[in-house]
C-alpha positions in Angstrom: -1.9 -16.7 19.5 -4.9 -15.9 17.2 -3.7 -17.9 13.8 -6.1 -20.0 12.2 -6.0 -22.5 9.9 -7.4 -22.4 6.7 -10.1 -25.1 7.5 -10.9 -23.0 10.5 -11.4 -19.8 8.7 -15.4 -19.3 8.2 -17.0 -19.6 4.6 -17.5 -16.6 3.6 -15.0 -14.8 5.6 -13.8 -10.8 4.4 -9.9 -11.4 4.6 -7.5 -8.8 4.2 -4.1 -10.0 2.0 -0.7 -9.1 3.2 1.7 -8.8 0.3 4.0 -11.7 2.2 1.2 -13.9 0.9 1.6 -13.0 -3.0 5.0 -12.9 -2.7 4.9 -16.5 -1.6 2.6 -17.4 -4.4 4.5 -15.6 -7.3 7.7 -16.7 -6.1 6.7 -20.8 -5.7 7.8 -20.4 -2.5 9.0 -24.2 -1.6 7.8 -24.1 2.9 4.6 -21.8 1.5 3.7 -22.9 -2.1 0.7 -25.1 -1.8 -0.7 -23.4 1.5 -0.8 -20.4 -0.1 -2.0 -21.6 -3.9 -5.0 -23.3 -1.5 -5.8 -20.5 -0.2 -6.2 -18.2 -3.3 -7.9 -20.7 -5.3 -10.7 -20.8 -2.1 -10.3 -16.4 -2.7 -10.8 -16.8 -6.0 -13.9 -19.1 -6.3 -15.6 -17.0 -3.8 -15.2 -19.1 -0.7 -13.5 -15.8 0.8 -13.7 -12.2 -0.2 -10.0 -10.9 -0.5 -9.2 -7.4 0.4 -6.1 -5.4 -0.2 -5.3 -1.5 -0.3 -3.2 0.4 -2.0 0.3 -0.2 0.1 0.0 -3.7 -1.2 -0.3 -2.5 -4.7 2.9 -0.8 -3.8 4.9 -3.2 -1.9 4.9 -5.7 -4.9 5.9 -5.4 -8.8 3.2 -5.2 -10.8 4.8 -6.5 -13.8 4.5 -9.9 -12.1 1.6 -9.8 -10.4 -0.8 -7.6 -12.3 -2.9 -10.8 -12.7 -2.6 -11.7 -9.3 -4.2 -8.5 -7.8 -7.2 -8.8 -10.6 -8.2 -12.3 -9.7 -12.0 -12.5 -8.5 -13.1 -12.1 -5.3 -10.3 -9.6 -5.0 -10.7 -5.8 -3.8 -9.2 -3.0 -3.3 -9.9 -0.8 -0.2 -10.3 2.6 -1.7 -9.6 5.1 1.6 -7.6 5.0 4.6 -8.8 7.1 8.0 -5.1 8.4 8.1 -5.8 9.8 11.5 -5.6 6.6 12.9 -2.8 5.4 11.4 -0.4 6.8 14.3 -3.0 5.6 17.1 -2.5 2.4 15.5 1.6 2.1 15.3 1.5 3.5 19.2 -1.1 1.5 20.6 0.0 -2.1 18.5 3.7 -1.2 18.1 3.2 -1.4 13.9 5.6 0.2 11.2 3.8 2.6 9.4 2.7 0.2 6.5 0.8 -2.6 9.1 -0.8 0.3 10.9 -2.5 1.8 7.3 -3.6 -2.4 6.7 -4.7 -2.5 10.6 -6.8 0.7 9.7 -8.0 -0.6 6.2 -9.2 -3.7 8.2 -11.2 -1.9 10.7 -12.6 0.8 9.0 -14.3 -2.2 6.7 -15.4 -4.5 9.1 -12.7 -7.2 8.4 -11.9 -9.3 11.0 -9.2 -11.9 9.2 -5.5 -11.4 7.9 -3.7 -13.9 5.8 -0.3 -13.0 6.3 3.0 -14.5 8.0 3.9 -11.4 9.6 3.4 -12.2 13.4 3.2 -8.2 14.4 -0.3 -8.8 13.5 -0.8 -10.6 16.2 -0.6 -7.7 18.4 -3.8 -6.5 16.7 -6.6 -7.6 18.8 -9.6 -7.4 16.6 -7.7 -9.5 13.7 -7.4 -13.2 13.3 -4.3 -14.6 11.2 -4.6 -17.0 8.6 -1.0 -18.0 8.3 0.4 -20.1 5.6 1.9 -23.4 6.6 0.0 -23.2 9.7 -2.7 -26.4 8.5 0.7 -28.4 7.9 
């Protein structure tokens, strides 16, 4: 198991954002709440450089979280080697959607994932950052 916790995750640290995790956030998840409001707030005042792409954008509602996705520190992967995707879904057994953020991850360089989504862990080049983990 590769999961981290969040005082283990390096300062300075590219980190890719799963939508599980602003879903936890927006919802005041009761298990996931303060884990995951920590680890925003260190996104947002640049203690880690959030990532995302744009299946994230589409796997939550932006009414409610239009703020959310434009907080600081927060960017969008613009392209996706879609050639890889299916290596990706063979070689790590991912659905479609965790082989594009897999992709997104490598083709940038990012080594970290905050997400509670433990097919992830099949991915051997990423270490998790999963919330409730430091509890």
């Amino acid at each position: 198991m590769n999961d981290l916790s969040l005082s283990a995750l390096p300062y300075g640290s590219n980190v890719f954002i799963d939508s599980n995790i602003f879903t936890y956030h927006l919802l005041g998840h009761k298990k996931y709440r303060n884990s995951v409001k920590d680890f925003l707030l260190k996104v947002e005042s640049g203690i880690f450089s959030g990532y995302i792409n744009e299946v994230i954008i589409s796997e939550v509602d932006l009414g409610a979280v239009t703020d959310v996705l434009s907080m600081r520190n927060i960017q969008l992967i613009p392209e996706i080697n879609i050639s890889k995707v299916g290596d990706y879904m063979t070689k790590y057994n991912l659905l479609s959607a965790d082989a594009i953020h897999s992709v997104s991850c490598k083709l940038h360089g990012i080594e970290h994932i905050a997400t509670n989504d433990s097919d992830f862990e099949r991915v051997d080049f990423l270490k998790l950052w999963v919330p409730g983990f430091d509890v």
